[in-house]
C-alpha positions in Angstrom: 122.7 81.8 75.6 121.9 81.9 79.2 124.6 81.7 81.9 123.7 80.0 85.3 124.8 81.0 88.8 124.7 79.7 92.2 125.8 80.8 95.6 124.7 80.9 99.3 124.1 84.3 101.0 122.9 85.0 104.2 119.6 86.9 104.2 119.8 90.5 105.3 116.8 93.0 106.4 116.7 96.9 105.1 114.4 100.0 106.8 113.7 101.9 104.1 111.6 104.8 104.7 108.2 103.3 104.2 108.9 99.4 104.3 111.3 96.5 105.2 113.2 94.7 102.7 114.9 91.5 102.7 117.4 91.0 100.1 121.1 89.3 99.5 124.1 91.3 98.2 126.0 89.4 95.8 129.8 89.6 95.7 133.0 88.0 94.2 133.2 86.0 91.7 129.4 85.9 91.3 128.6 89.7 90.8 132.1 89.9 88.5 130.0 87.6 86.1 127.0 89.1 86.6 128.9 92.4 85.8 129.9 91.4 82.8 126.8 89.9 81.2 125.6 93.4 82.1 128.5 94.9 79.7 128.1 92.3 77.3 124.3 93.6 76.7 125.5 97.2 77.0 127.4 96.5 74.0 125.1 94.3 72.2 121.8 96.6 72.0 123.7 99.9 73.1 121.2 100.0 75.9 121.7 99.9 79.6 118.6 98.9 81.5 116.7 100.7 84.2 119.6 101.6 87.5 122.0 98.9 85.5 119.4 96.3 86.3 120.3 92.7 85.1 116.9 90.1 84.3 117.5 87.1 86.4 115.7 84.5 86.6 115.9 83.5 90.7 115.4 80.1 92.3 115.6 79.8 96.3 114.2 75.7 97.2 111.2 75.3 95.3 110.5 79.0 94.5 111.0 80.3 91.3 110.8 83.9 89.5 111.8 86.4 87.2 113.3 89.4 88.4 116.1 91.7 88.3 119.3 92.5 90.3 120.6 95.9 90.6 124.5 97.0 91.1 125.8 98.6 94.8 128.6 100.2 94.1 131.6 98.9 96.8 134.2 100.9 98.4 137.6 101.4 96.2 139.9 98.1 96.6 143.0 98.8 97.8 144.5 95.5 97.6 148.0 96.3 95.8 146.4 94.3 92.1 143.6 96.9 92.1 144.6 100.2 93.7 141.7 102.5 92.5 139.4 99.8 91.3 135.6 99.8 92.1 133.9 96.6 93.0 130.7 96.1 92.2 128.1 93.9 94.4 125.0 93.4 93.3 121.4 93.1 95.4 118.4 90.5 94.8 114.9 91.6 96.8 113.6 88.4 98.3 109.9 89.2 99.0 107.6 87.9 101.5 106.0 85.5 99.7 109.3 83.4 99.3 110.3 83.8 102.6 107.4 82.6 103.5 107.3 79.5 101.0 111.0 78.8 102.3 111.2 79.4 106.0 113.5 81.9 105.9 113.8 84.3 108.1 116.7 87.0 108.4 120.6 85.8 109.0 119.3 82.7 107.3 122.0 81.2 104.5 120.3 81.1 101.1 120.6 78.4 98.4 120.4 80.5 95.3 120.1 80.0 91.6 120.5 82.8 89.5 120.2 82.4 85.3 121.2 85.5 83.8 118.6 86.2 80.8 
């Protein structure tokens, strides 16, 4: 069974060492379900794929493919119904190639469509 997810994210820029990335991070609700198909696989095949990775299949306008997202790790909360509690955000690469395909350039909101596989 596959789970669908949508959400709009601005589009961010990150110097790395060697190249520039553009990518969205992936909060709230969205990342807590993404989170917890991840656990639900950890449990499944006793495996945790590569950095905590989660296969997505991605969809930005007319631009489609598979890929994965990886976790952030967020500050602790210290709202008082999670003192201690880490959030986890999660980060989707957009390469060139879409941006191109889509017009986007960085700041840009992004339509996404995320199917967990």
């Amino acid at each position: 069974m596959t789970e669908s997810l949508s959400c709009t994210l601005p589009l961010r820029r990150w110097q790395g060492d060697r190249r520039t990335y553009h990518l969205v991070t992936i909060g709230g609700e969205t990342a807590e379900a993404i989170a917890a198909h991840a656990l639900m696989h950890r449990l499944e095949f006793g495996i945790q794929r590569g950095f905590g990775s989660v296969k997505v299949m991605a969809e930005i306008g007319c631009s489609r493919w598979k890929t994965s997202v990886f976790p952030q790790r967020e500050k602790t909360s210290s709202s008082s119904e999670a003192v201690g509690q880490k959030k986890t955000e999660w980060v989707l690469l957009v390469s060139k190639k879409v941006m191109r395909a889509e017009d986007l350039a960085e700041g840009d909101p992004v339509a996404l469509e995320l199917e967990l596989l």
